[in-house]
N, C-alpha and C positions, 0 to 999 in steps of 0.2 A: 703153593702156600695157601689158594684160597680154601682149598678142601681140607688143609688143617683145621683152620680158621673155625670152617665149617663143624665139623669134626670137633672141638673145644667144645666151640656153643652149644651143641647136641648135646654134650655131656655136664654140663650146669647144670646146677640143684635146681631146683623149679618154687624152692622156699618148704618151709616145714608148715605152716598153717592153711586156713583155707582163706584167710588173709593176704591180699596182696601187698609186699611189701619194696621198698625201694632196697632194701638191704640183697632182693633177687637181682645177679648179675643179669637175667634176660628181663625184667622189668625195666631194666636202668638203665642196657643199650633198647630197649623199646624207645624210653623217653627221652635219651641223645637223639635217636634214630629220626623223631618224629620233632622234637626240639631244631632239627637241622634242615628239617623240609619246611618249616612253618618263620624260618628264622628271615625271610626275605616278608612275610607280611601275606602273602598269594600261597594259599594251596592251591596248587592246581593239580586236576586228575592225575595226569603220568606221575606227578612225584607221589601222591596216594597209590597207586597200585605198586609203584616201586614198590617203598617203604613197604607194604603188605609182601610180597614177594621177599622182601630181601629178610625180612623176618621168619617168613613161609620155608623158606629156602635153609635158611640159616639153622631152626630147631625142627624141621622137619613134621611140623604143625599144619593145617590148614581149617579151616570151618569153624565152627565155636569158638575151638581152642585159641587158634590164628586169633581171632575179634576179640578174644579175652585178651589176648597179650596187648594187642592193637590198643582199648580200651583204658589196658592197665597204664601202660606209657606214656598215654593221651593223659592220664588223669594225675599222673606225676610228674610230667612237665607241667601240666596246667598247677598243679599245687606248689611246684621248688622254689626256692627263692635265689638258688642258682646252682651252678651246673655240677658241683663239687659233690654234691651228695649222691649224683650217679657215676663220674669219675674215675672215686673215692675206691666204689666197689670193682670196676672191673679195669682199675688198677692194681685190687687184693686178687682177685680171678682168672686174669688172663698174662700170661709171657709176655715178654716181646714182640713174639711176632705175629700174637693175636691180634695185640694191640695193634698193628702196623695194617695190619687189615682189616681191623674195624675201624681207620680211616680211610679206607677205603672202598669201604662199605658208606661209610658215609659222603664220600665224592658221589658214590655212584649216587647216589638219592639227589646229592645236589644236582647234579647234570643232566637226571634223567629228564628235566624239559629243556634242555639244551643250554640255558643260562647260568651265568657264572652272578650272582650277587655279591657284594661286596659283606653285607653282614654274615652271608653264608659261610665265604671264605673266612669271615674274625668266627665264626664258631667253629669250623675243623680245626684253623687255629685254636683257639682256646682250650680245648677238649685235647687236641692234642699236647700241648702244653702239660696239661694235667695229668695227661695218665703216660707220661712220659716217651712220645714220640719225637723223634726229633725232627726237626725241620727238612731236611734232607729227605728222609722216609717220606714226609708229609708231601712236600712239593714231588716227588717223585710218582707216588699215591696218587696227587691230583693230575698229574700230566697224563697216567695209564686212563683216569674214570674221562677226560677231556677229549682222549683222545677215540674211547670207546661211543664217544654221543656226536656223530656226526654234527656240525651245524651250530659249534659250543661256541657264546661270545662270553666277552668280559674279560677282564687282567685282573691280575694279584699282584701285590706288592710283592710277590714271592720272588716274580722276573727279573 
C-alpha cells in the first residue's frame, strides 16, 4: 500500500504557476508534513532529515527541487491559520487509502526521534479527523511507525 501511496503523490499536479500555492496537494502534505515534526516545539535533526526523505521519497525529487518543496511547506505552515486549508486539498486529491498512509507517513516523522509527544499525537489526530481517516486506520498507522522506531516512549489516549 505504501508504494501506492507513493505512486499517487508522484502523479500530483505540481500547480499551474510559478507561484507556490497551498491549493498544490504536495505543498499542503509539505506543510502537514512539517506542521507535525515542529508540533512538539523541538526540531531535532532525525525528524528534519526524516521529513526531507519522506518527501524525497514520496515525489521522487531530491536537491533544489526537494528544498523548494521543503521551503514551500515550511512557509505555509508558518503562514496558515490552521490546518483545514491543507486537509481541505488532499482530501479533494487523494482516496482512501492514500489518505491512510499519509498518516502514516506522518507517524513515521513523528517517531523518527523515537518519542511519542502528546501535541504530536492531537495533530495526526486532527489531520486525520479531517481528511477522513478513521481512528482505527489511525491507531493501527501509529502502532506500525511505533513499532518501526525501536526505543519509542510515550502513550496516547488511543490505548
Amino acid at each position: 500500500m505504501f508504494e501506492r501511496v507513493l505512486s499517487f503523490l508522484k502523479d500530483l499536479p505540481t500547480g499551474s504557476g510559478t507561484r507556490a500555492s497551498t491549493d498544490d496537494p504536495r505543498i499542503a502534505a509539505s506543510a502537514l508534513l512539517y506542521h507535525v515534526m515542529n508540533a512538539d516545539g523541538v526540531r531535532q535533526d532525525v525528524e528534519w532529515e526524516r521529513f526531507k526523505a519522506v518527501l524525497g521519497e514520496s515525489y521522487s525529487i531530491s536537491g533544489a527541487e526537494l528544498e523548494a518543496l521543503v521551503a514551500a511547506g515550511e512557509r505555509a505552515d508558518n503562514e496558515a491559520i490552521d490546518l483545514y486549508a491543507f486537509t481541505s486539498v488532499l482530501k479533494r486529491h487523494l482516496d482512501a487509502d492514500a489518505r491512510k498512509a499519509f498518516i502514516g507517513l506522518m507517524w513515521e516523522i513523528v517517531y523518527a526521534d523515537g518519542e511519542l509527544h502528546e501535541l504530536e499525537d492531537n495533530t495526526v489526530w486532527r489531520v486525520a479527523e479531517l481528511i477522513g481517516v478513521e481512528r482505527r486506520d489511525r491507531v493501527e498507522a501509529r502502532r506500525k511507525a511505533a513499532a518501526q522506531a525501536p526505543g519509542a516512549t510515550g502513550t496516547s489516549s488511543d490505548e
